[in-house]
ROLOLO-319405 format. One record per residue (C-alpha): residue number from 1; residue in one letter; chain; y, x, z. Coordinates in steps of 0.25 Angstrom, whole numbers. Example, Ala and Ser with C-alpha at 12.3 -4.5 7.8 and 13.67 -1.06 7.14 Angstrom:
BEGIN
<1; "A"; "A"; <-18; 49; 31>>
<2; "S"; "A"; <-4; 55; 29>>
// end
This chain:
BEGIN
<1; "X"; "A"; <198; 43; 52>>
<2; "X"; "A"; <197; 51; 40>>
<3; "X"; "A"; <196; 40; 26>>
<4; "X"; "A"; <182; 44; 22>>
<5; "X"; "A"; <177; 41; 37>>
<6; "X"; "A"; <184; 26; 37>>
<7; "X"; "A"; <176; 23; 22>>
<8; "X"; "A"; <165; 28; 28>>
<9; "X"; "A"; <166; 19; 42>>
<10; "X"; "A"; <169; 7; 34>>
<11; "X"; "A"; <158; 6; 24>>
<12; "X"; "A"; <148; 9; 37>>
<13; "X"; "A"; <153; -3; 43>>
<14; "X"; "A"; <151; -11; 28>>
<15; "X"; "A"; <136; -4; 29>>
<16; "X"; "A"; <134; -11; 43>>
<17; "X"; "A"; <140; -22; 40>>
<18; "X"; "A"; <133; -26; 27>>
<19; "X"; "A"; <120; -23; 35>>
<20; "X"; "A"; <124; -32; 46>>
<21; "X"; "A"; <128; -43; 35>>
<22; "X"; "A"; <116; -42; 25>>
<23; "X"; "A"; <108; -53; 21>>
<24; "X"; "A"; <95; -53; 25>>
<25; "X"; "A"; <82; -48; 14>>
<26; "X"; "A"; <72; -58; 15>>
<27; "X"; "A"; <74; -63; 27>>
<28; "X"; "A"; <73; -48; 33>>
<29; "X"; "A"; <87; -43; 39>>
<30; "X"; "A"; <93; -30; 34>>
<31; "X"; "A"; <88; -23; 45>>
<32; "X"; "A"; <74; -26; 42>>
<33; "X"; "A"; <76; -16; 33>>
<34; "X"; "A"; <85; -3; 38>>
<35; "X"; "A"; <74; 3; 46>>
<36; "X"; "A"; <62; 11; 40>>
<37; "X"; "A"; <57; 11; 25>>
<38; "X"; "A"; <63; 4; 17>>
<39; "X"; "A"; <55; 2; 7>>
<40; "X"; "A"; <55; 5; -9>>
<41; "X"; "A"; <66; 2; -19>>
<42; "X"; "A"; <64; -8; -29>>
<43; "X"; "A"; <52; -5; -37>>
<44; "X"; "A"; <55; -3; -52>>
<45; "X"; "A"; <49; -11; -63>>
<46; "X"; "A"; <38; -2; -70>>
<47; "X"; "A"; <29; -3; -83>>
<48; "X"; "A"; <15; -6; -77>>
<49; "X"; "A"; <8; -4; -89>>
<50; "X"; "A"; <-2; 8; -89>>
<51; "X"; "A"; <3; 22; -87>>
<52; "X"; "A"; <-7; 35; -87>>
<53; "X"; "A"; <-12; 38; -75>>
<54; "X"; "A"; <-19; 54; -71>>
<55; "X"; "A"; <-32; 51; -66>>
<56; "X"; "A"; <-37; 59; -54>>
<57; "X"; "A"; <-48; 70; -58>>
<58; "X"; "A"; <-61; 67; -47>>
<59; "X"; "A"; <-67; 78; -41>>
<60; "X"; "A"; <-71; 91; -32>>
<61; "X"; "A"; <-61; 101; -31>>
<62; "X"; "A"; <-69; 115; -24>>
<63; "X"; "A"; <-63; 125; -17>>
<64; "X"; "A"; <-68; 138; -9>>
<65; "X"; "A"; <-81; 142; -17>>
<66; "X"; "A"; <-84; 126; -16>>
<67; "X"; "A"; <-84; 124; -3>>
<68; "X"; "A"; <-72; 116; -1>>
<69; "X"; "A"; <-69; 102; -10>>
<70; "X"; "A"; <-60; 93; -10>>
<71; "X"; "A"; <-61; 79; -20>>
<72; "X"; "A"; <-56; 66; -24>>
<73; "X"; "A"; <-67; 61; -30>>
<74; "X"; "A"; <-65; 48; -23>>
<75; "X"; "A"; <-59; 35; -23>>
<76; "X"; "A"; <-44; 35; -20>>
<77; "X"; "A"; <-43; 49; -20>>
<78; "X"; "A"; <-33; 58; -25>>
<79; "X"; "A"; <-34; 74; -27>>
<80; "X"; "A"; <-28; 78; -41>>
<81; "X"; "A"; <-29; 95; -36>>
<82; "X"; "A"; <-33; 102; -25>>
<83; "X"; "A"; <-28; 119; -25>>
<84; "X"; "A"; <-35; 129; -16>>
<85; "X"; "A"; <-22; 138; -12>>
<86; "X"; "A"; <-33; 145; -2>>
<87; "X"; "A"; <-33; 148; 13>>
<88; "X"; "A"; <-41; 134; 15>>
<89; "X"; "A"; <-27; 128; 9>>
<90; "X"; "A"; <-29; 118; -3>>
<91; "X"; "A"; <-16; 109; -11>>
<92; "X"; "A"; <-19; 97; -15>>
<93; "X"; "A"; <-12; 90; -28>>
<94; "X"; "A"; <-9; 73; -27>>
<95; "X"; "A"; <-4; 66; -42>>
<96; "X"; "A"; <-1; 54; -46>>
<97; "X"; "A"; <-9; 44; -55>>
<98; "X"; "A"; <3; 46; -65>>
<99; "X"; "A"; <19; 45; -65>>
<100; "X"; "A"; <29; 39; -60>>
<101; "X"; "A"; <24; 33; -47>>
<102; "X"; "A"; <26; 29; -34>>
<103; "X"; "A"; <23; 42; -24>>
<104; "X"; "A"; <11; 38; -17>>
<105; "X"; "A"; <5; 53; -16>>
<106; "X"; "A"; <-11; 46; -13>>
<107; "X"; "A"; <-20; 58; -13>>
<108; "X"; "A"; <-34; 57; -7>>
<109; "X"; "A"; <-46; 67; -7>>
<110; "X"; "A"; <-58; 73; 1>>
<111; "X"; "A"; <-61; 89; 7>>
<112; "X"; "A"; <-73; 95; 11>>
<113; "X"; "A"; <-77; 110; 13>>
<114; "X"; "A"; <-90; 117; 16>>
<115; "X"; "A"; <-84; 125; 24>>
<116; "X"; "A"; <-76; 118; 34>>
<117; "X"; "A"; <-61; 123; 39>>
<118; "X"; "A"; <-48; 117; 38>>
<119; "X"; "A"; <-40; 118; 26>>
<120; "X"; "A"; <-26; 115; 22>>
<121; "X"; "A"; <-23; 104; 10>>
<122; "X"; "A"; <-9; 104; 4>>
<123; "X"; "A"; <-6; 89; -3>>
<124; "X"; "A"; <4; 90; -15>>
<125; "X"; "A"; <8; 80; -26>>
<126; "X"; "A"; <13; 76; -38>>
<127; "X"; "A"; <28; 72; -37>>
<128; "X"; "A"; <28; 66; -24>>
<129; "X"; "A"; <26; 70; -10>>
<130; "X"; "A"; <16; 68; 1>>
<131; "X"; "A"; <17; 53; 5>>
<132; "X"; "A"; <4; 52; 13>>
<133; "X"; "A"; <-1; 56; 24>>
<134; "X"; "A"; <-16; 62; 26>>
<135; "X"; "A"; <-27; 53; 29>>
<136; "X"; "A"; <-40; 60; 32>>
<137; "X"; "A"; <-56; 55; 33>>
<138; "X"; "A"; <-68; 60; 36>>
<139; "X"; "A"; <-75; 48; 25>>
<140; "X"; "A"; <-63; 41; 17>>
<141; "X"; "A"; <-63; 29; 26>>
<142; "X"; "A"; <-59; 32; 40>>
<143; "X"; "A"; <-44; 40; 39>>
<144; "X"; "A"; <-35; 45; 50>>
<145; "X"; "A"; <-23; 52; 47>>
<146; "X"; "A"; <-22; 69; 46>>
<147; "X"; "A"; <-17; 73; 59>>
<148; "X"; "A"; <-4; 77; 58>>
<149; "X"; "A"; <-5; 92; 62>>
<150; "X"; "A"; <-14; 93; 48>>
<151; "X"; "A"; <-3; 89; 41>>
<152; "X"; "A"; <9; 98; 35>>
<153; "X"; "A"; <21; 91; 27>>
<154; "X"; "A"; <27; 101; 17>>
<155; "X"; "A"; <42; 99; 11>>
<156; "X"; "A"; <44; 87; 21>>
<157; "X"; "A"; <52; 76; 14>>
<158; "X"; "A"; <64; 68; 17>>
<159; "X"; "A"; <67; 54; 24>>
<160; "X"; "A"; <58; 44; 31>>
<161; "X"; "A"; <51; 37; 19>>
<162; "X"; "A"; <45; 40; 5>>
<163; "X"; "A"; <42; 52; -2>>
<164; "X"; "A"; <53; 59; 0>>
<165; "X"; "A"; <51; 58; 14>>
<166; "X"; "A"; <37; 65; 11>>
<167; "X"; "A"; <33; 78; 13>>
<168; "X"; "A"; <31; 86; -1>>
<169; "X"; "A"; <17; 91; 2>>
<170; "X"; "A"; <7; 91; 14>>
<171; "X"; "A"; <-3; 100; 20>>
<172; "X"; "A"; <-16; 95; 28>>
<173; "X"; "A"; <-24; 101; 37>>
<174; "X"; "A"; <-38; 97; 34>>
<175; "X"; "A"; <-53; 101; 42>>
<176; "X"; "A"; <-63; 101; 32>>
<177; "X"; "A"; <-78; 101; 30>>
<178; "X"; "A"; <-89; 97; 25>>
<179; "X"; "A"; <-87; 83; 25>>
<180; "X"; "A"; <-76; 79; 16>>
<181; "X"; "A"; <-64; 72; 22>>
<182; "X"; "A"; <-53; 64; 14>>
<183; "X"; "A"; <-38; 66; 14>>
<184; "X"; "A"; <-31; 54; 10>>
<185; "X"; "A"; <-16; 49; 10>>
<186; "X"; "A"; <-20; 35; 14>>
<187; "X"; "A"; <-35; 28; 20>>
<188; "X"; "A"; <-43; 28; 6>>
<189; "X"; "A"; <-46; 13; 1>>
<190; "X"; "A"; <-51; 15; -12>>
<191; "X"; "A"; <-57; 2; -17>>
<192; "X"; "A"; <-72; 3; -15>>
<193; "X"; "A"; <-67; 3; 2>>
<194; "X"; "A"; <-57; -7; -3>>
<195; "X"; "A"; <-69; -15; -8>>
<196; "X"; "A"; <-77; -15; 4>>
<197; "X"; "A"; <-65; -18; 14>>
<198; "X"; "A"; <-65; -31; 5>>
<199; "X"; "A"; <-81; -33; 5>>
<200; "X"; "A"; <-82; -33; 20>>
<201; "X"; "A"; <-70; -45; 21>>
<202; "X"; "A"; <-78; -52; 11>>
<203; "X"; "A"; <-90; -54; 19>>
<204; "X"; "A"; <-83; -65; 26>>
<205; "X"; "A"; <-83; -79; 20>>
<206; "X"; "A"; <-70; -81; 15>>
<207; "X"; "A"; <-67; -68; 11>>
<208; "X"; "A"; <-72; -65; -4>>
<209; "X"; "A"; <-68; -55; -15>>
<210; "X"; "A"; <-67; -55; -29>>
<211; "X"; "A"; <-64; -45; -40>>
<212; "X"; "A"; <-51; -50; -48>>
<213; "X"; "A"; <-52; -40; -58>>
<214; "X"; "A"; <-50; -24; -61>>
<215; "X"; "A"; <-43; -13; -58>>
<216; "X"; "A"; <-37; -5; -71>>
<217; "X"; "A"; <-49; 6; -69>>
<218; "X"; "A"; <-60; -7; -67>>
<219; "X"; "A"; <-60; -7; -51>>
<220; "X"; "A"; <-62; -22; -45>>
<221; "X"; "A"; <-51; -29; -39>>
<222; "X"; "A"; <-54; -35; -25>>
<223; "X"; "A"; <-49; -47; -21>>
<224; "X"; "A"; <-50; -52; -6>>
<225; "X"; "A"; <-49; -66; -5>>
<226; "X"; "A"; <-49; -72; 11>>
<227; "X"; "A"; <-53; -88; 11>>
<228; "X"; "A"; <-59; -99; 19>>
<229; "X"; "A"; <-56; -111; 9>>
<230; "X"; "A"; <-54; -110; -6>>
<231; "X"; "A"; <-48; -124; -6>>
<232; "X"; "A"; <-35; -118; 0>>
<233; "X"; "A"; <-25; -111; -9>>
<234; "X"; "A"; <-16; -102; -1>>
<235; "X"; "A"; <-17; -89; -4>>
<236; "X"; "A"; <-10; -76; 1>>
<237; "X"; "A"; <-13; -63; -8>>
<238; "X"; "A"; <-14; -49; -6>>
<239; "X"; "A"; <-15; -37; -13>>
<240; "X"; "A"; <-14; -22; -8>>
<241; "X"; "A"; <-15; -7; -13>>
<242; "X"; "A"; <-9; -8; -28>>
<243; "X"; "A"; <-5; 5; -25>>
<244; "X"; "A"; <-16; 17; -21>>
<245; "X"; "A"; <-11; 25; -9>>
<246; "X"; "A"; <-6; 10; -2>>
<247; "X"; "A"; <-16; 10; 9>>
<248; "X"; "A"; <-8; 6; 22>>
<249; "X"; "A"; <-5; -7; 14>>
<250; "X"; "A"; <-19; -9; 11>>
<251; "X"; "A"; <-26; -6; 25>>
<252; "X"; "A"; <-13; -15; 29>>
<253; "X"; "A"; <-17; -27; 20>>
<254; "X"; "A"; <-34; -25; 24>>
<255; "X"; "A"; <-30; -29; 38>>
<256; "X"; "A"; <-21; -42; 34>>
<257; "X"; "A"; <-33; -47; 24>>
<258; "X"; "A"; <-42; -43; 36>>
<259; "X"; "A"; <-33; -51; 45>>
<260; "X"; "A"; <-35; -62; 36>>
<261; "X"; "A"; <-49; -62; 35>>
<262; "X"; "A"; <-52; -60; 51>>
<263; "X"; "A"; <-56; -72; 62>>
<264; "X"; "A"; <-43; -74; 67>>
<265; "X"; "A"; <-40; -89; 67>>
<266; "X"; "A"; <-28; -87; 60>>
<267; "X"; "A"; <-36; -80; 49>>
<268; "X"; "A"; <-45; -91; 49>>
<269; "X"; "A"; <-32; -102; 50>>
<270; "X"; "A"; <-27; -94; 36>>
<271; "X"; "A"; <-40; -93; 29>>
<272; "X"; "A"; <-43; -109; 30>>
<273; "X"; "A"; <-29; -110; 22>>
<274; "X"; "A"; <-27; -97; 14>>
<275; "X"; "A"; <-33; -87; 5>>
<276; "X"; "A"; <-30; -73; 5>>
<277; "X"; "A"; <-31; -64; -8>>
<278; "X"; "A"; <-30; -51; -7>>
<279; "X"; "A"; <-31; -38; -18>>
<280; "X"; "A"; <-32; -27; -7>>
<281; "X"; "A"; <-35; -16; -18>>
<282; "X"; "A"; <-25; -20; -31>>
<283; "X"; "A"; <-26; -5; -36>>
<284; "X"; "A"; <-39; 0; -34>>
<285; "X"; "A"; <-40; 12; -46>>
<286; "X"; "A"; <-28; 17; -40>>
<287; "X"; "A"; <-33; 17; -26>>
<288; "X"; "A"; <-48; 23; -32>>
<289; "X"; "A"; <-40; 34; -40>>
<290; "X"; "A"; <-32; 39; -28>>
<291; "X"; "A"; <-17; 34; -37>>
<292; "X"; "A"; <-5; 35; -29>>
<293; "X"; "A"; <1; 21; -32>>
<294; "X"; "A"; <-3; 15; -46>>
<295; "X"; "A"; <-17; 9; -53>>
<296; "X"; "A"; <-26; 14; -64>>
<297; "X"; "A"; <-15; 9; -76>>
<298; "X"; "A"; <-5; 20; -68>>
<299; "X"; "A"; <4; 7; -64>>
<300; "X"; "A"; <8; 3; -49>>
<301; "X"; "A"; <0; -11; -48>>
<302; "X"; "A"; <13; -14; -41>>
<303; "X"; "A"; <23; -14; -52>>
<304; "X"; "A"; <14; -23; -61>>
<305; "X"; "A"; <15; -37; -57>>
<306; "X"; "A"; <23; -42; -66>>
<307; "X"; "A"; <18; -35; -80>>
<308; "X"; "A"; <3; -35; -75>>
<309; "X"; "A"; <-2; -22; -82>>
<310; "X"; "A"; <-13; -18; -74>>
<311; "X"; "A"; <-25; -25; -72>>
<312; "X"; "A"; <-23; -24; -55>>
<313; "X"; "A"; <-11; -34; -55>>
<314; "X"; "A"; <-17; -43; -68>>
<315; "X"; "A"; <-28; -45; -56>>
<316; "X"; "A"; <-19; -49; -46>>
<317; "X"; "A"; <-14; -58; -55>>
<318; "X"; "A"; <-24; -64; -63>>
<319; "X"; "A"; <-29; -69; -48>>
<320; "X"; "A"; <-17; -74; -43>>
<321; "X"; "A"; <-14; -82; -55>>
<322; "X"; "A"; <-30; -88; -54>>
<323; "X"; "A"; <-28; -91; -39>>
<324; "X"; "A"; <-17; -100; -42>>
<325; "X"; "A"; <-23; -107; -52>>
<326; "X"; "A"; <-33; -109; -44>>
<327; "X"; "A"; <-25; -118; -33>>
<328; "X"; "A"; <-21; -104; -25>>
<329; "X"; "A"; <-5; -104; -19>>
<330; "X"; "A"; <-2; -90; -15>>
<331; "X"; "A"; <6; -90; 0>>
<332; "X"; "A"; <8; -73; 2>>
<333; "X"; "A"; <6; -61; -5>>
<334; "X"; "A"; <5; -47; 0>>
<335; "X"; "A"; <5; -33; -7>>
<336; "X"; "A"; <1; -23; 1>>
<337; "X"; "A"; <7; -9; 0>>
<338; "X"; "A"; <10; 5; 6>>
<339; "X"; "A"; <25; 13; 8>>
<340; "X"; "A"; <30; 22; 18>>
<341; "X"; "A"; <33; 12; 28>>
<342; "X"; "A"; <28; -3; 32>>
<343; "X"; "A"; <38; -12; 24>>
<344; "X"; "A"; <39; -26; 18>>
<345; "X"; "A"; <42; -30; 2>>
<346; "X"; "A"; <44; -44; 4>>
<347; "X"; "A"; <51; -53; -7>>
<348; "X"; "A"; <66; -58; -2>>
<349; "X"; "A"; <66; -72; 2>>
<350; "X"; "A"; <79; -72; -7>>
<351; "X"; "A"; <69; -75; -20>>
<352; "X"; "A"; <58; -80; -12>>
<353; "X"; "A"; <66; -90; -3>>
<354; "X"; "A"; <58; -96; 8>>
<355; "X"; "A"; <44; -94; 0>>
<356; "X"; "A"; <45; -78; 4>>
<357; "X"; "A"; <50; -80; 18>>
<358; "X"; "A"; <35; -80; 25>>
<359; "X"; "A"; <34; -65; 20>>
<360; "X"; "A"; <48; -62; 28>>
<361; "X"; "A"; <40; -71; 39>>
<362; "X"; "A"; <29; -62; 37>>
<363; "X"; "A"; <35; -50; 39>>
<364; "X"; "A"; <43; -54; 52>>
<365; "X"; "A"; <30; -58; 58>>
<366; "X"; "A"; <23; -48; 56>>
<367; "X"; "A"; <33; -37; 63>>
<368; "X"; "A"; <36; -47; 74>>
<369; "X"; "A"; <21; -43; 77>>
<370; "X"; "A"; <22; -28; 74>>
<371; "X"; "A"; <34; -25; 79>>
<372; "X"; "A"; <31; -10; 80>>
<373; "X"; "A"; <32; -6; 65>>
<374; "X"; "A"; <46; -9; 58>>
<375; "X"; "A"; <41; -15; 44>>
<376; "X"; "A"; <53; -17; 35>>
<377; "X"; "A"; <57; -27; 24>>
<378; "X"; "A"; <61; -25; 9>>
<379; "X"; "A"; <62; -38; 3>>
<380; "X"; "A"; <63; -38; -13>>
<381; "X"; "A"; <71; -50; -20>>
<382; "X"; "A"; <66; -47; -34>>
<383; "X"; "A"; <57; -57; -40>>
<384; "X"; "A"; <59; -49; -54>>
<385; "X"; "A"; <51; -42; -57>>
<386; "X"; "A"; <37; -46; -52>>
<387; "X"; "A"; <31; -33; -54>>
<388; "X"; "A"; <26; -30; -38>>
<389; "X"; "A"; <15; -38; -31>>
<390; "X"; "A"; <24; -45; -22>>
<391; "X"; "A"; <34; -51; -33>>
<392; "X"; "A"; <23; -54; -42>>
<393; "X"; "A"; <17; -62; -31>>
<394; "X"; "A"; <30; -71; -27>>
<395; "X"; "A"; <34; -72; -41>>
<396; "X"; "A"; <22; -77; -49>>
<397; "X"; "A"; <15; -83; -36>>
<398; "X"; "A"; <24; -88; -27>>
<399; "X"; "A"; <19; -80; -17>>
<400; "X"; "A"; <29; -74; -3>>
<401; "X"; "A"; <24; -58; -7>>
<402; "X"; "A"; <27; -46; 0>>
<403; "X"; "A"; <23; -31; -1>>
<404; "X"; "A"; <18; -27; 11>>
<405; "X"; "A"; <20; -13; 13>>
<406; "X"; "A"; <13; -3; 23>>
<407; "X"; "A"; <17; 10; 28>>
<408; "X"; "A"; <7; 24; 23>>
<409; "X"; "A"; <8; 29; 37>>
<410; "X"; "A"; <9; 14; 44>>
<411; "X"; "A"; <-3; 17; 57>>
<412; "X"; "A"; <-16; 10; 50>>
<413; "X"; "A"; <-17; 1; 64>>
<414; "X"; "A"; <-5; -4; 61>>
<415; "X"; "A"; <-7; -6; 46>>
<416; "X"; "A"; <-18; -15; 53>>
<417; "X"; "A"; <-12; -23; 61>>
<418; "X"; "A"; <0; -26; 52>>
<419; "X"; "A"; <-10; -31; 41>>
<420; "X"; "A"; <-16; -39; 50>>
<421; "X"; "A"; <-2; -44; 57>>
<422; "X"; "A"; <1; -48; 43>>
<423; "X"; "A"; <-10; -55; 41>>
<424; "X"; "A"; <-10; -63; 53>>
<425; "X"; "A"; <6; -66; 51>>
<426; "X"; "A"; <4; -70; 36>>
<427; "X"; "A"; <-8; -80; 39>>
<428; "X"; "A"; <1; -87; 51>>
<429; "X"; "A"; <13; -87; 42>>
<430; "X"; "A"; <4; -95; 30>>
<431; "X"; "A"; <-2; -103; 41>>
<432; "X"; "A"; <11; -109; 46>>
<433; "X"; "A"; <17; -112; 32>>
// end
């Protein structure tokens, strides 16, 4: 055997072998973690004072003698240009709120015509690629995806996950009259529907709402608070959607606060001995003003919680440190988010010790129930700095945390029923301890 093909043989068999021999992450072997999306590198520490952001001009644009409109004059849309290049065929131009940032292409607007035929819409943006696929609606509530025979990729990219993997452009088919539709990367939840999804849970007796403060640009911050006695002091937090397009994480975490709040008796068991809090809209300007992943300061809320620049965390805060004056022990906290793929950002139980291990326990409960769906595990052992949710949260407030992070494309039944799975596994977890 030819020199070069034995080097080659023996550091395979050191490869295997030092996969065979490594110590577990977290409790979660190494082959948690060979199979799917594995997740983001190590966030780097970013100044979260404000930055300049573009503001998104509102409005018509009219085409073919004024007979054919398209708008984002709406909350959560985002339409910077729209160009005519004729034969019913029209492109589209997606930018950013500002620069750098995290590619998250959002783009949301509505089409109508007085003069109905089907027409051709190419997407294009601003240093990045097209990450989401089409939603489509005929009143901005009830979505379905666009069939895939209206849907044309253009430059396909490479790999199985991230931008790159993404096609450069898209072209959509689209039927138009009349009646305006919306076309959409992601379900809209801008925060008025936000606000009436937590509205209709509070019309049960131990659900209330209060406003802990506002948003950069003055919106209310809604928080949801699930009780049945105020005199016990166990709490589990939640907070969701500090960045815009993150919508899978946020239908996700709606199902596990709905869980909580139903008339199971194991709901009912929970509630006589916890409270939950939740934030389900942190970021509402950015949501409201169709940004790709920061707030109204031009900061990712998501980088701020250590230096607390923005008002969105400062809130979050605030309220956590009163709650604990107030008598309050925090047992769990979870941030909701969205990626490519399902996957977990747990806390290593190397610098939690046995404190983090019911988020590990958490996590193997609930894929022993849905088995169907590989979620893997990326467990962090930085404690240093505090500046995402989850560290923030273990570190200042001895709370197991985890990011909990949902797929873009994840089917919305199952986005369901894992949110409620959660749910369910959490509260029996809290109950036995």
């Amino acid at each position: 055997m030819p020199r070069i093909n034995q080097l080659l043989l023996l550091l395979s068999l050191l490869i295997v072998s030092a996969c065979k021999n490594a110590k577990s992450v977290g409790n979660v072997s190494p082959e948690v973690t060979k199979q799917g999306y594995q997740g983001q590198p190590k966030s780097p520490v970013v100044p979260t004072k404000d930055k300049a952001i573009q503001r998104q001009w509102k409005g018509n644009w009219v085409f073919n003698d004024s007979t054919t409109f398209f708008t984002n004059d709406f909350d959560g849309a985002r339409l910077n240009g729209v160009a005519d290049d004729g034969n019913d065929h029209y492109t589209i131009w997606i930018t950013a709120e500002n620069t750098p940032i995290n590619v998250s292409p959002w783009y949301a607007f509505k089409v109508w015509t007085e003069n109905p035929r089907e027409i051709t819409v190419k997407l294009t943006y601003q240093d990045s690629r097209s990450r989401y696929y089409p939603k489509v609606s005929a009143d901005g509530i009830h979505f379905k995806t666009l069939d895939s025979t209206l849907f044309k990729p253009i430059n396909l990219g490479e790999g199985d996950f991230g931008i790159k993997a993404a096609p450069e452009m898209v072209e959509l088919q689209l039927k138009i009259d009349k009646e305006p539709i919306w076309v959409s990367a992601q379900e809209l939840y801008p925060s008025t529907r936000v606000k009436r999804w937590i509205d209709s849970l509070a019309i049960k007796p131990f659900v209330s709402t209060i406003e802990i403060g506002k948003s950069k640009e003055g919106r209310a911050m809604d928080l949801l608070a699930i009780k049945a006695d105020s005199t016990k002091k166990k709490a589990v937090f939640i907070i969701s959607m500090q960045h815009p397009p993150e919508v899978t994480g946020f239908l996700a975490m709606k199902s596990f606060i709905e869980t909580i709040a139903n008339n199971s008796e194991l709901s009912k068991r929970f509630r006589a001995s916890h409270t939950l809090f939740a934030v389900p809209l942190m970021n509402p300007d950015g949501v409201d003003n169709g940004h790709w992943r920061h707030n109204m300061g031009g900061i990712d809320l998501n980088r701020d919680w250590q230096n607390f620049n923005q008002p969105e965390t400062q809130n979050v805060r605030d309220f956590l440190i009163q709650k604990e004056k107030e008598g309050y022990t925090f047992v769990f906290g979870a941030d909701f988010h969205s990626t490519w793929d399902d996957i977990y950002y747990p806390l290593d139980t190397t610098v939690t010790g046995q404190k983090g291990k019911i988020v590990f326990d958490w996590i193997k409960n609930i894929g022993n129930r849905l088995p169907q769906k590989k979620t893997n595990v990326k467990a962090s052992d930085q404690l240093d700095p505090t500046m995402v949710s989850r560290t923030y949260f273990y570190v200042n407030h001895k709370m197991p945390a985890i990011v909990f992070e949902l797929g873009d494309n994840t089917p919305r039944p199952f986005l369901k029923e894992k949110g409620k799975v959660a749910a369910e596994e959490l509260m029996q977890l809290l109950l036995d301890q």
